[in-house]
C-alpha positions as CSV (number, residue, x, y, z in Angstrom):
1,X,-1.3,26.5,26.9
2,X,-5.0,27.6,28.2
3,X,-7.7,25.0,27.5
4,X,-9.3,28.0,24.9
5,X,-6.1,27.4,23.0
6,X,-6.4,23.3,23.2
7,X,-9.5,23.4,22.0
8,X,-8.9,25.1,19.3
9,X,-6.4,23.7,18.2
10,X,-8.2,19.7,18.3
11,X,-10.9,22.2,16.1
12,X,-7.8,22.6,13.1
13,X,-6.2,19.4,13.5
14,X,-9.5,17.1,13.2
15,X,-10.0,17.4,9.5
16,X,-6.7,15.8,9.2
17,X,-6.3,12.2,10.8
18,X,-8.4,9.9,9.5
19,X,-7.8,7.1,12.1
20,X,-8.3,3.7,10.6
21,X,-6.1,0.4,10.1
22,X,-4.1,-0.5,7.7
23,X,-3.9,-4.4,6.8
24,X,-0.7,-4.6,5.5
25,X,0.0,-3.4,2.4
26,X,0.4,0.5,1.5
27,X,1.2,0.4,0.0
28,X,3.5,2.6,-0.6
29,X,4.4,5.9,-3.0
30,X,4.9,6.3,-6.4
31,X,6.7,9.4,-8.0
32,X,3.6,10.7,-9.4
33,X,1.0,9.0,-6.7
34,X,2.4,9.3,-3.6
35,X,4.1,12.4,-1.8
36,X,6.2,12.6,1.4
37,X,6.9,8.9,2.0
38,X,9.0,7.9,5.1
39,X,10.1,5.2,7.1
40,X,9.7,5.1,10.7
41,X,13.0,5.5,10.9
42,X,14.1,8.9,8.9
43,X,14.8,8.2,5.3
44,X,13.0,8.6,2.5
45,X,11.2,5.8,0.2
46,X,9.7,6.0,-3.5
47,X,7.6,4.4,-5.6
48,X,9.2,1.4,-8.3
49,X,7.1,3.2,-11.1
50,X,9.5,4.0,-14.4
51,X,9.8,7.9,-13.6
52,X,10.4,8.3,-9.8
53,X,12.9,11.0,-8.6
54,X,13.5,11.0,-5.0
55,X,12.3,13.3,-2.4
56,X,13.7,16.6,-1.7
57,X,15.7,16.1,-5.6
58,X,18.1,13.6,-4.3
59,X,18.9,11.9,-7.3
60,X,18.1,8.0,-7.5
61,X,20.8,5.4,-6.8
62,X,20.3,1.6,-8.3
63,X,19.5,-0.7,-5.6
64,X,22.4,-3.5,-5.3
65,X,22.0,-6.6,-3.7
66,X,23.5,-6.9,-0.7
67,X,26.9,-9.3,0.3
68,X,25.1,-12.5,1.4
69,X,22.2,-12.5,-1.3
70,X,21.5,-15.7,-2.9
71,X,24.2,-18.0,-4.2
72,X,22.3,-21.0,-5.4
73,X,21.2,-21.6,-9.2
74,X,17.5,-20.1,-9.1
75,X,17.8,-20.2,-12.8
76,X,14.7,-23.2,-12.5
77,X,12.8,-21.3,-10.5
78,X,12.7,-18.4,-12.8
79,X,12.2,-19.9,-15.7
80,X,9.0,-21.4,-14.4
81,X,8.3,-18.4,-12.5
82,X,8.2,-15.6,-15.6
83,X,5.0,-16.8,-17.0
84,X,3.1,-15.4,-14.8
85,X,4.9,-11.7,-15.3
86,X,3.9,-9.0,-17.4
87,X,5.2,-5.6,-18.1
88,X,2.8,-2.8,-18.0
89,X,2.8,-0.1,-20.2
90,X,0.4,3.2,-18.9
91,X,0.0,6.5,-21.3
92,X,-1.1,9.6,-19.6
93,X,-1.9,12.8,-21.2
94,X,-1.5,16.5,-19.2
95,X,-2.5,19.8,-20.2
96,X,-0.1,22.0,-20.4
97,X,-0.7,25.8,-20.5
98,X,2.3,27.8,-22.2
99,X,3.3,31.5,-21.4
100,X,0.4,32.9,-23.7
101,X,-2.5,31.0,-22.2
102,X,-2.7,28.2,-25.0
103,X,-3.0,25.0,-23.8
104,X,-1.3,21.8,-25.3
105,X,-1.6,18.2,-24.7
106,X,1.6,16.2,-23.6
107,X,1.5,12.5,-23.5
108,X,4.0,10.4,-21.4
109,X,4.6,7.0,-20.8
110,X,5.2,4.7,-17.6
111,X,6.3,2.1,-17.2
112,X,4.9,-1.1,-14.1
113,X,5.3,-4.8,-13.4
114,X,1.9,-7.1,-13.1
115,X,1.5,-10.4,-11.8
116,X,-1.0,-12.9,-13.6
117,X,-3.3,-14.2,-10.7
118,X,-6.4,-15.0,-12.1
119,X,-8.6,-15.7,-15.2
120,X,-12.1,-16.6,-16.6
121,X,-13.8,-17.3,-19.6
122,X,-13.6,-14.1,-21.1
123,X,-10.5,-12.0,-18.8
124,X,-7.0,-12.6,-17.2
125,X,-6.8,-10.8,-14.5
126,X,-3.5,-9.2,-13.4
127,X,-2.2,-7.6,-9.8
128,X,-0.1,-4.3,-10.0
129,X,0.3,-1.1,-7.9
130,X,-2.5,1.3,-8.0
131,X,0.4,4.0,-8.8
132,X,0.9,2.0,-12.4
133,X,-2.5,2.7,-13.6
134,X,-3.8,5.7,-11.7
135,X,-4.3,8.8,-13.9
136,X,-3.5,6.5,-17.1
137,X,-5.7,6.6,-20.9
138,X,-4.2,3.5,-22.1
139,X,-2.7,0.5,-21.1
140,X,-0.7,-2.2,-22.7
141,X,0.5,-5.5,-21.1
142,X,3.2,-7.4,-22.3
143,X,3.9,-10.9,-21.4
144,X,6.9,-13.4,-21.4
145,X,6.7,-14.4,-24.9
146,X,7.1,-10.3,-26.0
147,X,3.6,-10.3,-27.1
148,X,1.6,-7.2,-26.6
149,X,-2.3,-6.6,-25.5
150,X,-4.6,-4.1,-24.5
151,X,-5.6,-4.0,-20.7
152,X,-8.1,-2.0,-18.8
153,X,-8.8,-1.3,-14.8
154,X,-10.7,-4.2,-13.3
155,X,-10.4,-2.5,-10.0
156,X,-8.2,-0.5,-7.7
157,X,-7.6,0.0,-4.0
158,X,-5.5,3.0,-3.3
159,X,-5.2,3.4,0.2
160,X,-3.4,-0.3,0.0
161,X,-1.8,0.2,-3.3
162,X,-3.4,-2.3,-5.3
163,X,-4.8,-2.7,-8.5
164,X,-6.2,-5.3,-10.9
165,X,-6.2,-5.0,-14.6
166,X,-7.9,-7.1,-17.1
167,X,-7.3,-8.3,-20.6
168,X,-9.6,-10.2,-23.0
169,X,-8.7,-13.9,-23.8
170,X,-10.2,-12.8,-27.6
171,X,-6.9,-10.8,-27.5
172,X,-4.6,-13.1,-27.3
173,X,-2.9,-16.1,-29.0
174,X,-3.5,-19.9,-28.4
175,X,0.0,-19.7,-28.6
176,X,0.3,-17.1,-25.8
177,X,-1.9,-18.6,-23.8
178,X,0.1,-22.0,-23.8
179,X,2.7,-19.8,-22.9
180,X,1.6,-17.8,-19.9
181,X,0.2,-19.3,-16.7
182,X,-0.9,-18.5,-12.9
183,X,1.5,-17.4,-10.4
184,X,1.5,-19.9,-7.5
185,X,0.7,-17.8,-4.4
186,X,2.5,-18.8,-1.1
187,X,1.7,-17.5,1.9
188,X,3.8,-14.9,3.5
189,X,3.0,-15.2,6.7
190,X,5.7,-18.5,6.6
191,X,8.6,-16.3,5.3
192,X,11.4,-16.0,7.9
193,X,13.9,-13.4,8.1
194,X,16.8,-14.4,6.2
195,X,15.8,-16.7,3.4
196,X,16.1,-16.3,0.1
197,X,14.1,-13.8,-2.1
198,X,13.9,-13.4,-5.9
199,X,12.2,-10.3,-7.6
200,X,11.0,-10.2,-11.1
201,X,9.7,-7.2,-13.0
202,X,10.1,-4.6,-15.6
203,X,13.1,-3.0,-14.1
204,X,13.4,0.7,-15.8
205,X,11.3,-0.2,-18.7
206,X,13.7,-2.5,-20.4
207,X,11.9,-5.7,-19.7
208,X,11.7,-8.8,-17.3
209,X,14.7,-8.6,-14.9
210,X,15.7,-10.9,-11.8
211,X,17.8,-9.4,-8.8
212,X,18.3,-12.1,-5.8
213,X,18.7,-11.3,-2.0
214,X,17.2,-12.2,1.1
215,X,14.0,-11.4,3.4
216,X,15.6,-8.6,5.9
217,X,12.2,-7.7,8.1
218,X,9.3,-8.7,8.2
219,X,6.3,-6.5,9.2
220,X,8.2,-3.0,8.6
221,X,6.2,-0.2,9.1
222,X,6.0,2.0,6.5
223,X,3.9,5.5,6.3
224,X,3.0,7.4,3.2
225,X,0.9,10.3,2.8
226,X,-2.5,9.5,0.1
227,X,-1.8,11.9,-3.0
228,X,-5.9,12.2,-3.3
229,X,-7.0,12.2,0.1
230,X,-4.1,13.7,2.0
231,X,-4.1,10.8,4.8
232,X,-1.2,9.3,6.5
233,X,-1.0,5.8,5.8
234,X,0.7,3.2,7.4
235,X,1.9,-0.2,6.0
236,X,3.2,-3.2,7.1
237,X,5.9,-4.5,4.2
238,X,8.0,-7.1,3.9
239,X,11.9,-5.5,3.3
240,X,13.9,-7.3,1.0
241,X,17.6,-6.5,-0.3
242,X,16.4,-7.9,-3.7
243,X,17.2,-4.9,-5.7
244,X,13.4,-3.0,-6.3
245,X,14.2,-1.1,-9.5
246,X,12.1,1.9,-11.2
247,X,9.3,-0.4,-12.9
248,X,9.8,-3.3,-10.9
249,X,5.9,-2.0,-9.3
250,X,3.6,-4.3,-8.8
251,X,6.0,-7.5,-10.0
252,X,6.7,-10.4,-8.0
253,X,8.5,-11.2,-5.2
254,X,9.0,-14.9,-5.1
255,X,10.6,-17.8,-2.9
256,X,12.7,-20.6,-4.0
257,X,9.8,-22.9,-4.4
258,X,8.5,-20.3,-7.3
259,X,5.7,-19.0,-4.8
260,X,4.5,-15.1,-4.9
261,X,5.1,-14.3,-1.2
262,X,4.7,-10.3,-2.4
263,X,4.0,-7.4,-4.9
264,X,7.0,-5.2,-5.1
265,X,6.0,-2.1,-4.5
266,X,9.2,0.7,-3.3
267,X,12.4,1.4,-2.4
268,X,14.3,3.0,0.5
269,X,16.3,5.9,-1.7
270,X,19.1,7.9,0.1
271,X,22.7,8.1,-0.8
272,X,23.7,6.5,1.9
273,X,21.8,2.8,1.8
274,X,21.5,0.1,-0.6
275,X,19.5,-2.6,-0.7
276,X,16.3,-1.6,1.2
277,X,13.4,-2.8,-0.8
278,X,9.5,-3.3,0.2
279,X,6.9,-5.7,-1.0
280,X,3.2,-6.0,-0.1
281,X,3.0,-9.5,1.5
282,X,0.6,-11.9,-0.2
283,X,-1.2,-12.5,3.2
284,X,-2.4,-8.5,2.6
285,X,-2.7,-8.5,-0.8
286,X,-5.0,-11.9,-1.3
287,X,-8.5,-10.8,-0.2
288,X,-8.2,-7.2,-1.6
289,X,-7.3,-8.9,-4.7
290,X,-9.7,-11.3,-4.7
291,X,-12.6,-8.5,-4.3
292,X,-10.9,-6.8,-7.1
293,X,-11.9,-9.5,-9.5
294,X,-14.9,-10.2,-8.3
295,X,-16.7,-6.9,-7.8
296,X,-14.4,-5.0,-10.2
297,X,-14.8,-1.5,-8.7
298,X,-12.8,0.8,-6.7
299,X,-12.5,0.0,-3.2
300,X,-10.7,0.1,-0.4
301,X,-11.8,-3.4,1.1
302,X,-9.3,-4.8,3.2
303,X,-8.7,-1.2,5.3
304,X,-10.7,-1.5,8.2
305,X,-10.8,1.6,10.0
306,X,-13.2,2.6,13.3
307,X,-14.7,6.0,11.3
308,X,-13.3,9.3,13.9
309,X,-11.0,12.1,13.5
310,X,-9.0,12.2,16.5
311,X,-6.3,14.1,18.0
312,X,-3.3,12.9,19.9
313,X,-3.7,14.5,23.6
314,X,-0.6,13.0,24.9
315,X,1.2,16.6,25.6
316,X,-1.9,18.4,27.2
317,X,-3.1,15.0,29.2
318,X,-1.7,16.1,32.7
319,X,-2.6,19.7,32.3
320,X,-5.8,19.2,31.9
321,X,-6.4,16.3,34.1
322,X,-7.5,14.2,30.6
323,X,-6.4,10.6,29.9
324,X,-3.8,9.9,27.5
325,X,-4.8,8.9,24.1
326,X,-6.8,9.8,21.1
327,X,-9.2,12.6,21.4
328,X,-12.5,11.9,19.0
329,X,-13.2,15.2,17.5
330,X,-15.7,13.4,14.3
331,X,-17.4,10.4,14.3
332,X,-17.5,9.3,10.4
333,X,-21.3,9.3,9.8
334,X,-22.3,5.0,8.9
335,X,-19.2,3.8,10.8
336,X,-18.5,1.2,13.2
337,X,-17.9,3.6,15.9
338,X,-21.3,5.7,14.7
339,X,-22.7,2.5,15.4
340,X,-20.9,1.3,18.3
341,X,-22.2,5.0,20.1
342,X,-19.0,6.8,20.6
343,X,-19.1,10.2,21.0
344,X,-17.4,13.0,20.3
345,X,-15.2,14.3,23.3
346,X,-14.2,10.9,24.0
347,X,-10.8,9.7,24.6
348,X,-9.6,6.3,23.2
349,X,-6.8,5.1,25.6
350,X,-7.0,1.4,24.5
351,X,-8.0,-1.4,21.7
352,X,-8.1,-4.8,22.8
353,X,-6.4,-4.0,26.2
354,X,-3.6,-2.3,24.2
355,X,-2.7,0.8,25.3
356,X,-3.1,3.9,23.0
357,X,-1.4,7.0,23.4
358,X,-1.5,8.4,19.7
359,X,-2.9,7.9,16.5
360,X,-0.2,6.3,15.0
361,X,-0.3,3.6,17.7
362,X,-4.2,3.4,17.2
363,X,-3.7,2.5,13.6
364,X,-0.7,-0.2,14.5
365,X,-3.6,-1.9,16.9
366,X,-5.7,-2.0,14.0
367,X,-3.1,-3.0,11.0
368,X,-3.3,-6.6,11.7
369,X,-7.5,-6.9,11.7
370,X,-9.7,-7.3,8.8
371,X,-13.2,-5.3,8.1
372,X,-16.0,-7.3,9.8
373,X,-13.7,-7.9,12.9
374,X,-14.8,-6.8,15.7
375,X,-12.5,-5.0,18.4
376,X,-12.7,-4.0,22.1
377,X,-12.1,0.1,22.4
378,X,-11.9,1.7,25.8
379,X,-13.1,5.6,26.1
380,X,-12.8,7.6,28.5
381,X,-16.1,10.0,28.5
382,X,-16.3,13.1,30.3
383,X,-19.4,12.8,32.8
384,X,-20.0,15.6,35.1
385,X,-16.6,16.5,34.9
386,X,-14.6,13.2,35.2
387,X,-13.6,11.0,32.7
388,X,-15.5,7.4,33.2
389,X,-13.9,4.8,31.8
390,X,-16.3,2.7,29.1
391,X,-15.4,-0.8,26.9
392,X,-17.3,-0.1,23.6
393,X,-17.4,-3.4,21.3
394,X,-16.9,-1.7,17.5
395,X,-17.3,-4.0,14.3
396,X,-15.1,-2.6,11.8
397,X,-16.1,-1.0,8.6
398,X,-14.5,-0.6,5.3
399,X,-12.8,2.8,4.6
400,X,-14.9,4.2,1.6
401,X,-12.7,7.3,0.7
């Protein structure tokens, strides 16, 4: 390959990688939200929304739980637990053009799961998936007590996968709200591989379910490709063999002490594997949620990123006598490596003394920071000829598209 032909191609690549750091929770695909989802490992994963088909038309097996899943009564910790569940309900409305040019409206429903975490003097505020709610005209939440109520978009955060939604205490019942309560958040970052996991949610639109199983990984990697934006994304989830259902997004994935420890959010679908669910652990989830309800906007706080398009120059490093790493093609005009004075031309090789040989493993040195940190990058700079090593301190800035 000539250098011409290098070059050229970092020029058609650049516009595509988007390098920044997921902190946890992808989120993950929906049918209609995300497209081409897929382990590390090769499979293929899909959103819980009511709806979902799997990739490549391979039709959707129910999720069993697995031999070993839990044998104790939970049946008290549920019942305290459900509460703080909701259904959601979205309606979405498509034009549809027919063979003559005439264009007709078709509405659909879908159907999500929602967590009450929050309220105020005037709101409840509930957690979902941002795949429940995106491209929806209405939405209706309905809690344990099968009462119904109007909710709206307090806030979502796509590149993680979360939303908040809103509904007016004038809206509901004394009765309902004696009914309802908080969730109890625990802390995910004390879940162990092997204990217990409950999920509730809106399994296939028929109402609140429970499946039972246990945590199987912690911190799996999980990349999906951004529907609006056409990034790779990369997750950390936790895996459970909980059975994750169509409609089971954005319900609860508790412990046996009743704590939220994660927002069920996919499946792992293939015909030959059962019992491969993901959730977005709480430890993700909190502070995105918490700006959610406080600045009710659109965001993607909680995804710091360092602001380049790069290109991995792994294959073409000894050819050219270039380091191996990331080649910075863009800097993202306002962000922390704008500000931090890389250049273009340079060539990350490490963060925090980690090595760096690709984008993807630029992005997993980042997944476990928060916007605001601030992170040691080495470059290597071309300077009359030779690449000069440099540590560039970069404060990380929130991704803001």
């Amino acid at each position: 390959m000539s250098k011409h032909n290098f070059f050229t191609k970092i020029t058609k690549c650049a516009a595509l990688a988007l390098v920044f750091g997921v902190v946890g929770g992808t989120a993950f695909s929906g049918a209609n939200y995300f497209l081409g989802s897929y382990l590390k490992a090769d499979g293929k994963t899909e959103a819980a929304a009511e709806g979902g088909t799997a990739i490549d038309g391979e039709k959707i097996l129910p999720t069993s739980t697995a031999k070993g899943a839990v044998s104790m009564d939970i049946s008290g910790v549920v019942e305290e637990a459900m509460p703080s569940v909701v259904a959601i309900t979205g309606m979405t409305q498509q034009e549809i053009l027919s063979f003559f040019g005439q264009g007709r409206t078709i509405e659909s429903e879908s159907s999500g799961s929602g967590i009450l975490v929050d309220k105020d003097e005037k709101y409840l505020y509930i957690a979902t998936n941002n795949h429940v709610v995106e491209k929806t005209n209405a939405l209706t939440v309905q809690f344990s007590d099968d009462t119904t109520a109007p909710a709206t978009v307090r806030g979502t955060a796509p590149s993680n996968d979360l939303a908040v939604v809103q509904v007016a205490l004038s809206d509901l019942s004394e009765e309902t709200l004696n009914t309802i309560k908080i969730a109890s958040m625990g802390d995910s970052e004390k879940v162990a591989v092997g204990d217990p996991a409950i999920a509730i949610g809106n399994a296939l639109g028929y109402g609140q379910s429970v499946t039972t199983g246990v945590i199987s990984a912690l911190g799996r990697e999980v990349t999906f490709q951004d529907e609006a934006t056409g990034q790779a994304i990369m997750s950390r989830l936790i895996q459970t063999d909980a059975a994750i259902n169509p409609g089971n997004s954005g319900g609860a994935l508790i412990n046996t002490d009743g704590e939220v420890i994660g927002i069920n959010s996919s499946k792992y679908s293939d015909t030959d594997v059962e019992g491969m669910g993901f959730a977005i652990p709480t430890a993700t989830a909190g502070p995105i949620l918490e700006d959610l309800i406080e600045n009710g906007k659109t965001t993607t706080t909680g995804t710091p990123y360092l602001g380049i398009y790069g290109v991995d120059v792994e294959e073409e490093a000894g050819q050219y006598n270039m380091p191996s790493g990331v080649y910075v093609a863009q800097i993202v005009k306002g962000s922390g490596a704008q500000k931090a004075g890389i250049v273009p031309g340079s060539i990350i090789t490490k963060v925090n003394e980690e090595e760096v040989s690709s984008m993807d493993e630029l992005k997993s040195c980042l997944s476990g920071c928060k916007v605001g940190d601030t992170v040691t990058v080495t470059v290597q700079v071309l300077n009359n000829g030779e690449y000069v090593e440099q540590e560039v301190p970069v404060t990380l800035t929130a991704q803001t598209e």
